[in-house]
C-alpha positions in Angstrom: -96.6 -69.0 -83.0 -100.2 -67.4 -83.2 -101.5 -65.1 -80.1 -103.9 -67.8 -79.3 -101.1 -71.2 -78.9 -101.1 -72.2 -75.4 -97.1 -71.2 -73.4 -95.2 -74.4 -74.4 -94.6 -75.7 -71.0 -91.0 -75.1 -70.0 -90.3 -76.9 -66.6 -88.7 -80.3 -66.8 -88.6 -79.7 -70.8 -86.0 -81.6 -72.5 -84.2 -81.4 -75.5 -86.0 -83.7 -77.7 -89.5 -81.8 -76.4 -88.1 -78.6 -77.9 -86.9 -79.0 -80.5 -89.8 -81.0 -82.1 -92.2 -78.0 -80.9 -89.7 -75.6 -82.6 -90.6 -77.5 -85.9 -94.1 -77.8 -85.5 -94.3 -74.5 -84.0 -95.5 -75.2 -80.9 -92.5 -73.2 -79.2 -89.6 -70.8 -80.7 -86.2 -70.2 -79.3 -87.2 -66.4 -78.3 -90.5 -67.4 -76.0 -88.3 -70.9 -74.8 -85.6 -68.6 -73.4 -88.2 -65.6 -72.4 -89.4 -68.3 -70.5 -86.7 -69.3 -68.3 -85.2 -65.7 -68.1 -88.8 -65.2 -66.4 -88.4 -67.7 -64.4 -84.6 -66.5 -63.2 -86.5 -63.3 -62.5 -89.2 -64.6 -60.2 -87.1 -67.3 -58.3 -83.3 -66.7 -58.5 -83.3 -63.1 -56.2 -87.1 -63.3 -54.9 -89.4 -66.1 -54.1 -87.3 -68.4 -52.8 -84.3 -66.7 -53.4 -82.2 -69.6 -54.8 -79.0 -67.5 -55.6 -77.8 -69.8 -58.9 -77.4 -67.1 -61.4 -74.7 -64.5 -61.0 -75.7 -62.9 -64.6 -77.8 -63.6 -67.3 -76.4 -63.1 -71.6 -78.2 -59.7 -72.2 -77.8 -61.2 -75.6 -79.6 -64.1 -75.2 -82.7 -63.4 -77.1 -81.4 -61.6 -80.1 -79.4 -64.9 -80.4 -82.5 -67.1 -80.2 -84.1 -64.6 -82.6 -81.8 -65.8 -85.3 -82.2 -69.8 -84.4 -85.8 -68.9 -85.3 -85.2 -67.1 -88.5 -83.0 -70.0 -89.4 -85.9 -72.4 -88.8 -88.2 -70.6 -90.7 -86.5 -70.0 -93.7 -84.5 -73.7 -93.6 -87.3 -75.9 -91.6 -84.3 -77.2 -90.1 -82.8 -77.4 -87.2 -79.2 -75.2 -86.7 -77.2 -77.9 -84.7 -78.0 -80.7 -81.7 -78.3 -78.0 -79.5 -80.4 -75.3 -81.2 -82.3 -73.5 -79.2 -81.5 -75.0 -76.1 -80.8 -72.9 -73.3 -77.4 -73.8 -71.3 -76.5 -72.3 -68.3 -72.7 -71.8 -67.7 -70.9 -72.1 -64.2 -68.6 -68.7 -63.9 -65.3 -70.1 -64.5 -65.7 -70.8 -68.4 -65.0 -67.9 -70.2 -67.9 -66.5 -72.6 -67.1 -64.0 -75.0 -68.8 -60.2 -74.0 -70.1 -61.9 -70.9 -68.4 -61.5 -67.3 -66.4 -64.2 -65.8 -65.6 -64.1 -61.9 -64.6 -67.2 -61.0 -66.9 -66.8 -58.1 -64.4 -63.9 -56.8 -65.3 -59.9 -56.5 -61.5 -59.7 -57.5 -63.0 -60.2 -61.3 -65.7 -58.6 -61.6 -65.9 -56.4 -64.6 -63.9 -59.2 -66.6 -65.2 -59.5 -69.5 -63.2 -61.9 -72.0 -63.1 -61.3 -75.5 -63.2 -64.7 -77.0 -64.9 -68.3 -75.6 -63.9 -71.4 -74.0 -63.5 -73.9 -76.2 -66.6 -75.7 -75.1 -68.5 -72.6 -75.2 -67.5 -72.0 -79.1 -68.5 -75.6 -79.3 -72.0 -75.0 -77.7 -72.6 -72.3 -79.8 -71.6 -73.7 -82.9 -74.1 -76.6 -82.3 -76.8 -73.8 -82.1 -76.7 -73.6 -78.2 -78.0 -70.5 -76.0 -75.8 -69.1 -73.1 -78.8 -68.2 -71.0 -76.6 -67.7 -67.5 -73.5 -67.6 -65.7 -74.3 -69.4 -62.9 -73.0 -69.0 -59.1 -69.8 -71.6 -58.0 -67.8 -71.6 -55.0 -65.8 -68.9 -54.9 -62.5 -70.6 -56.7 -64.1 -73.6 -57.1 -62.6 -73.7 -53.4 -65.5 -75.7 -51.9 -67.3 -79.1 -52.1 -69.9 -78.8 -49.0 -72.1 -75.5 -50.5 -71.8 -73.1 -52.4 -70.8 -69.4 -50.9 -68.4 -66.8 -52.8 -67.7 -63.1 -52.8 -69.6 -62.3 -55.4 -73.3 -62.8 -54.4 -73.5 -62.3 -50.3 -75.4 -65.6 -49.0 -75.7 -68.9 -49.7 -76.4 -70.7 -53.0 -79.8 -72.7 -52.2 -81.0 -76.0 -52.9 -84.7 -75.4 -54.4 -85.8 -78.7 -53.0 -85.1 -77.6 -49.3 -83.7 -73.9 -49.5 -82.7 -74.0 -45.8 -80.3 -76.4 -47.6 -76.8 -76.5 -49.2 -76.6 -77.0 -53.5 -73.1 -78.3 -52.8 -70.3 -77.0 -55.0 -68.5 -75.6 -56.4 -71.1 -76.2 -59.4 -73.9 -75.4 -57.3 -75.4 -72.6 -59.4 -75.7 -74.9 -62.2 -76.7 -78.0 -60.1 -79.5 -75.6 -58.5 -80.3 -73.5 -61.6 -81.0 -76.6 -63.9 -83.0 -78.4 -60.9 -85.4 -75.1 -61.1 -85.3 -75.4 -65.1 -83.6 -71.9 -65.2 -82.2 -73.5 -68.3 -81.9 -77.6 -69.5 -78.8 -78.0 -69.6 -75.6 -76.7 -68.2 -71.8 -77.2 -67.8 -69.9 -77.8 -64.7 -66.2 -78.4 -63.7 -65.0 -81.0 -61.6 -61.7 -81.5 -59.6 -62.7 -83.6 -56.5 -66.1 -83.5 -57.5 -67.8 -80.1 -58.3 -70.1 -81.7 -61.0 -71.2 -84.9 -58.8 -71.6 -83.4 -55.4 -74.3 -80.8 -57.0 -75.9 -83.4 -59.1 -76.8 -85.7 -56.0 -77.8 -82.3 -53.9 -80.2 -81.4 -56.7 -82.0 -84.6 -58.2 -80.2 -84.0 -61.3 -77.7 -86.3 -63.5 -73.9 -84.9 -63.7 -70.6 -86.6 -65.5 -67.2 -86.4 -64.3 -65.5 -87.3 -67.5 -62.2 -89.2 -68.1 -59.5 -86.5 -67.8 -59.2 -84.7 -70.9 -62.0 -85.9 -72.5 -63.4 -82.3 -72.8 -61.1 -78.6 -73.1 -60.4 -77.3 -70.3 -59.1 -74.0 -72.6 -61.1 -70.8 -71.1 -61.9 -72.6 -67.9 -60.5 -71.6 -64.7 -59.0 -74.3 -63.0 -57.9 -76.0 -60.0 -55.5 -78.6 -60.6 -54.9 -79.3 -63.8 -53.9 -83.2 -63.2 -57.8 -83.7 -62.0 -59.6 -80.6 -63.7 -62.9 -81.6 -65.9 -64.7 -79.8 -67.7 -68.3 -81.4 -68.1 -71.9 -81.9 -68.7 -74.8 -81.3 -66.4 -78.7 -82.3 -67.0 -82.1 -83.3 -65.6 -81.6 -86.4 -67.3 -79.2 -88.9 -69.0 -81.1 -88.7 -71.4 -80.2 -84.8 -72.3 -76.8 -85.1 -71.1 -75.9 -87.0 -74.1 -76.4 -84.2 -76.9 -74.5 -81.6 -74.9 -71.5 -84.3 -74.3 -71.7 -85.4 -77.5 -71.2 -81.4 -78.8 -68.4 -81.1 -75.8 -65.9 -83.9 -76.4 -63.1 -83.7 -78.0 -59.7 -82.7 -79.6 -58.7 -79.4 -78.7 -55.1 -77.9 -79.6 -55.8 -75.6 -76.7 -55.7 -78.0 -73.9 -52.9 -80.6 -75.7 -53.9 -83.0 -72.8 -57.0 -83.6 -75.3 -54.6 -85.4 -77.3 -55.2 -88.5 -75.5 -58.9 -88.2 -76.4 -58.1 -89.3 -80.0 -59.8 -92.1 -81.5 -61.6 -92.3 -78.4 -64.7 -91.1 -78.5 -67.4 -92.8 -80.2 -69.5 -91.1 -83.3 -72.2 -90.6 -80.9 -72.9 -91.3 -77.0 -76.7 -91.8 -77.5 -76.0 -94.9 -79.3 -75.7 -95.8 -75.8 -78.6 -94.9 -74.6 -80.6 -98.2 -73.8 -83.3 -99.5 -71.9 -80.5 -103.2 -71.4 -77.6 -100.8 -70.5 -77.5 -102.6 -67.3 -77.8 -105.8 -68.5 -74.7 -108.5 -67.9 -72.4 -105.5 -66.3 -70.3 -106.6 -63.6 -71.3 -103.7 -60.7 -68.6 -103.8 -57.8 -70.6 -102.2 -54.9 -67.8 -100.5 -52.9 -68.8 -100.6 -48.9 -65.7 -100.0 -48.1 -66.6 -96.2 -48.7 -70.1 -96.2 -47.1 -69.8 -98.3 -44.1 -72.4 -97.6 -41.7 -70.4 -95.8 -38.3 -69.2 -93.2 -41.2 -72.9 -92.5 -43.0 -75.9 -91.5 -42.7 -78.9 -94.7 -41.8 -81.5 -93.1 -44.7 -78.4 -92.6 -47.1 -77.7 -96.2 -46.9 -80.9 -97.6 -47.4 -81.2 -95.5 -50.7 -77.9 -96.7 -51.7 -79.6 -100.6 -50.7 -82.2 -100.1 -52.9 -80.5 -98.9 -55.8 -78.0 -101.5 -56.0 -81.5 -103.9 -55.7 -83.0 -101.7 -58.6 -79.3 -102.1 -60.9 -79.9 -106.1 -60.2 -83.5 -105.7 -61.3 -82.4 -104.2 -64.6 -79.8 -107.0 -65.3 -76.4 -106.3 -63.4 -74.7 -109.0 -62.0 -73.5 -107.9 -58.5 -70.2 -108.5 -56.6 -71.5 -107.0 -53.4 -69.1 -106.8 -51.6 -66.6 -105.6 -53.8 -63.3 -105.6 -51.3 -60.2 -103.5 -52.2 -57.3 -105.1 -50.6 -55.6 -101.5 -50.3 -58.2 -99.9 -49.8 -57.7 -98.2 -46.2 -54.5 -96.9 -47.5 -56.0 -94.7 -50.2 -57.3 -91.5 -48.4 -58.1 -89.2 -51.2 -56.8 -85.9 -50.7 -57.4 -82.4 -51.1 -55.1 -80.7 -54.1 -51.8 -79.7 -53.3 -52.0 -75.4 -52.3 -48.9 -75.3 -55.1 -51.3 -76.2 -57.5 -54.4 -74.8 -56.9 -52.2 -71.3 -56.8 -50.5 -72.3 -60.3 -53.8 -72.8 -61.8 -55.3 -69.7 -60.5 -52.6 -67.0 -61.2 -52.3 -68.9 -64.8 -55.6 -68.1 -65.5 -54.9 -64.4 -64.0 -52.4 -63.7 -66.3 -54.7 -63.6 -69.3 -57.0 -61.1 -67.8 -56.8 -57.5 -68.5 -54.5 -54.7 -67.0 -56.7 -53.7 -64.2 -57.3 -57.1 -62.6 -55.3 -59.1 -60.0 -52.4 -61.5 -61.3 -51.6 -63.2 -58.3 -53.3 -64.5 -55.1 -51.3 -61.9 -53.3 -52.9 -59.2 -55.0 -56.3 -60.4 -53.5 -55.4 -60.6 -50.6 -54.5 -57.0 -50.8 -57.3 -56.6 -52.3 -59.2 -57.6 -49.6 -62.0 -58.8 -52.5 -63.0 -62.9 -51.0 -64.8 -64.3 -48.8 -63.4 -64.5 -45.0 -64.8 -68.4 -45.7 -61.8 -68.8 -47.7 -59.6 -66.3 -46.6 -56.9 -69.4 -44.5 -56.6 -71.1 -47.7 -55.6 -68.3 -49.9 -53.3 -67.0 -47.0 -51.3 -70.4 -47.1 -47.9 -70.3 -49.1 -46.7 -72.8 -51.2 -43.7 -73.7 -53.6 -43.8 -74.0 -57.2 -45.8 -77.3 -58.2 -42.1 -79.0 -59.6 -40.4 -78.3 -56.4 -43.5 -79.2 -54.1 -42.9 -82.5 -52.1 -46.4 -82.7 -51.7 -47.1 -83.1 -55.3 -44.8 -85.6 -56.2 -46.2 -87.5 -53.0 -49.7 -87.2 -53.7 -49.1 -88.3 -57.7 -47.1 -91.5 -56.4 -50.2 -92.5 -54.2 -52.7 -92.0 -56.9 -50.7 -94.3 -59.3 -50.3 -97.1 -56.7 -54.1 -96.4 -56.2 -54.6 -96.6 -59.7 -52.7 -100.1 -60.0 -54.7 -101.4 -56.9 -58.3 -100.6 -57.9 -57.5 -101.8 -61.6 -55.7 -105.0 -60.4 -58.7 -106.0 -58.3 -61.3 -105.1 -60.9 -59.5 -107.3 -63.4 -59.4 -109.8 -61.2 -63.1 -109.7 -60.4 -63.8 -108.8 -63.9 -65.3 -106.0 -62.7 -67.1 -102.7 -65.0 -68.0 -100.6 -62.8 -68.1 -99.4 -59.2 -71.1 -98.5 -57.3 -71.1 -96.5 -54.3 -73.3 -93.3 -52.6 -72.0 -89.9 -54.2 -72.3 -88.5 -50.3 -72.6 -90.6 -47.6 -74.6 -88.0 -45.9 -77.8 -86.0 -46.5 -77.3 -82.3 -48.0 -75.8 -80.2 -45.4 -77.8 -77.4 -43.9 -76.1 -73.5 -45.0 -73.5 -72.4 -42.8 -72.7 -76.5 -41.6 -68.8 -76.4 -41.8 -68.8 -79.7 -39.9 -66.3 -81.8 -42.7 -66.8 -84.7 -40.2 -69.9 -85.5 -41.5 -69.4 -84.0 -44.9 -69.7 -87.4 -46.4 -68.7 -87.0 -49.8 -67.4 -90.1 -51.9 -66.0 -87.9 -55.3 -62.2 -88.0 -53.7 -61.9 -91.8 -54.6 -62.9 -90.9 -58.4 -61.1 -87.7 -58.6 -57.6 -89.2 -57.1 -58.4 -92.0 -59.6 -58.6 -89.6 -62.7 -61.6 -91.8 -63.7 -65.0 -90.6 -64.9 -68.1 -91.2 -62.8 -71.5 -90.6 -63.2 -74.6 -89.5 -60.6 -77.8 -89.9 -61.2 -80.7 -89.6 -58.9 -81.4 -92.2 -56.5 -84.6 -90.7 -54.0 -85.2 -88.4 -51.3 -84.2 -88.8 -47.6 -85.6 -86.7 -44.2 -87.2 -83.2 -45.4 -86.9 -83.8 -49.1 -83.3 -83.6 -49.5 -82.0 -85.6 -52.4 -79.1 -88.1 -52.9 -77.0 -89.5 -55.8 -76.0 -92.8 -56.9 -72.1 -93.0 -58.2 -71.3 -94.9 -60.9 -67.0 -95.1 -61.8 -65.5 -96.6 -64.3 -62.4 -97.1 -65.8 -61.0 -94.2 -68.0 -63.0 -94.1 -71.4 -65.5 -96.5 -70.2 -68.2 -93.3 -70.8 -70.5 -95.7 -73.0 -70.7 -98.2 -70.5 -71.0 -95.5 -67.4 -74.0 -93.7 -69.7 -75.2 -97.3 -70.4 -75.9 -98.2 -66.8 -76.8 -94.8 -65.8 -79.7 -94.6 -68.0 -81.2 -98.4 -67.4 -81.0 -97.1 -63.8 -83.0 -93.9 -64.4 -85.5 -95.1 -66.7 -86.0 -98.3 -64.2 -86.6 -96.0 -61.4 -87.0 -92.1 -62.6 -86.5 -91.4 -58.9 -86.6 -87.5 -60.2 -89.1 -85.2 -58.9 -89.5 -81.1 -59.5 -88.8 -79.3 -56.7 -91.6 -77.5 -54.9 -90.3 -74.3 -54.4 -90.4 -73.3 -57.9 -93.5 -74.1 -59.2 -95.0 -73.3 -62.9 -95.6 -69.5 -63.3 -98.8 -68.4 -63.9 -99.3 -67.8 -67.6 
């Protein structure tokens, strides 16, 4: 690129953008992830002081330095994701880069080999630009707050505002285009709740779709690893490069012969078209959510008739009332934690004892990591909680078969973003649980603005595998409504 080329315009970029200016040598890999390093720099710690990046890949540019070499000797492209810079929530391990886990307990970790869907991402010619911030844990659905950054994650459209976790760094990092793509984790809806906080498109996908090998997890039963995006749109290419069968996480296994060549074959403008939507009231009734929230959520199940949905509105669950969704059993979430410790090197903590003793979390989480629990097989709890979700399973299924049913519609939160520092769960308002205790993948995609510009989230669930038709309908909503907006706190830097 000669001296005198105008900056390629980074915020809001997508994939497609990039790469055809990497060609035509409008951009390159090293000024594209300059770019949103600079921008880390002048808004993550200053400015506006969003708090979504823990560390950025000191490697980074030598990296992109390569993808351009490779362009101009080939004039091709090195994968679907060259050049693209992803941003990584700190509980996937990347090789030479710290992992924390959102916990000062880890700092100084530094794993020697990748996630699977790292290796995957970088195989496809992907840039790990940033680790980005999480709940510490992934112990946290209302904002994110850990021991590892003192403070508040921010939300960039309103920074007085909660992200929402535990993926918040990502959901607030790609909503400021500190990079264009990212991956999340969701258990009871880490990639969804920051997704409808920030404006920005997230997948919970069916369980197992994606390795969770080199991720820290939660509960294994209702871990996901998965994509995160400003748009459908780019969320195909990085899901497309994520999915699949991985010998490190057997549970992959049922993945096989289930995933399609390619999910942008399902990206089309009549996604919508002739699916039955089931809009779920039951989980948004009006004494229990927010009057703005619910008139965003009336309008986009207008705008999903608009583009060719037939609706059953309302879609009644018999059962419903008896389905509470439920937080993960404390047996679990210790078992997933300490198995993850044991992999780390000599010097860190193996057990959530030794933190304690360590005295390295946050006081925010300090009653849930004091609470003892059995092993998961000789937990009541567990064996409970698995017996519900099966006969919740066989309920929701039953009555969507009956009603022919696709997909369910319903408000990711039922509630505005909270403000920081609101521990009020009263009026937390999130929808995930019914998803997560499902084990079904649901997307969010942006649905408009309510009060001082704080964004909201239409769900979309389906049945498990049903990712082409959740994609489908996700993107004829988006593209009939592109109810997306940057946020003002981050504007364009000066050139």
């Amino acid at each position: 690129m000669t001296t005198d080329t105008p900056p390629f315009p980074i915020e809001e970029t997508s994939i497609a953008a990039l790469h055809a200016a990497y060609l035509n040598g409008g951009a390159t890999a090293v000024s594209v992830c300059q770019a949103h390093l600079d921008r880390i720099a002048a808004y993550d710690r200053k400015g506006p002081a969003l708090g979504a990046i823990i560390i950025t890949n000191p490697e980074a540019l030598a990296e992109a330095a390569l993808l351009d070499a490779a362009v101009a000797s080939s004039g091709k492209l090195a994968g679907p994701l060259h050049g693209i810079p992803v941003l990584v929530k700190d509980n996937y391990d990347v090789a030479g880069l710290q992992t924390t886990g959102g916990s000062a307990a880890l700092l100084g970790w530094i794993p020697e080999r990748d996630a699977s869907v790292i290796a995957r991402i970088k195989a496809a010619g992907g840039i790990v630009l940033a680790k980005t911030t999480m709940s510490e844990w992934a112990r946290g659905g209302i904002d994110n707050i850990n021991s590892v950054l003192p403070g508040f994650a921010r939300n960039p459209y309103n920074t007085a505002y909660a992200t929402g976790g535990s993926s918040g760094g990502t959901g607030s990092g790609l909503a400021a285009s500190f990079g264009v793509v990212g991956l999340g984790s969701d258990t009871f809806g880490s990639i969804r709740n920051p997704a409808s906080n920030n404006a920005i498109v997230g997948l919970r996908t069916s369980w197992a779709l994606v390795s969770r090998a080199g991720m820290i997890g939660l509960y294994d039963e209702r871990d996901t690893a998965g994509p995160m995006a400003r748009t459908i749109t780019d969320l195909m290419p990085l899901l497309d490069v994520i999915a699949g069968v991985d010998p490190a996480d057997p549970a992959t296994a049922e993945a096989d012969g289930k995933i399609p060549p390619t999910y942008m074959a399902f990206l089309k403008q009549d996604g919508a078209a002739g699916r039955r939507i089931g809009v779920l009231r039951q989980a948004c009734r009006p004494d229990a959510s927010d009057a703005q929230v619910l008139a965003l959520f009336d309008r986009a199940v207008a705008d999903l008739h608009r583009a060719g949905a037939e609706l059953i509105d309302p879609f009644i669950i018999p059962q419903f009332d008896q389905f509470t969704p439920r937080l993960h059993p404390l047996s679990e979430v210790r078992a997933a934690i300490e198995r993850y410790l044991a992999r780390t090197g000599p010097t860190f903590p193996k057990t959530l004892s030794d933190i304690m003793a360590l005295g390295k979390f946050h006081p925010l989480h300090e009653v849930g990591l004091l609470e003892t629990a059995p092993a998961p097989d000789q937990d009541p709890i567990v064996e409970q909680l698995e017996a519900d979700e099966a006969r919740m399973r066989m309920a929701y299924l039953a009555t969507m078969e009956e009603m022919h049913v696709d997909v369910l519609a319903i408000p990711t939160v039922a509630y505005p973003p909270r403000l920081n520092g609101d521990r009020d769960v009263s009026t937390a308002g999130t929808r995930s649980g019914i998803a997560s205790a499902l084990h079904w993948p649901a997307a969010v995609v942006p649905m408009g603005y309510t009060y001082e510009n704080l964004p909201s989230g239409l769900q979309l669930i389906g049945r498990p595998w049903s990712e082409p038709i959740l994609i489908g309908v996700a993107y004829a909503y988006q593209q009939a409504t592109r109810h997306r907006a940057p946020p003002s706190s981050v504007p364009p830097l000066p050139d």
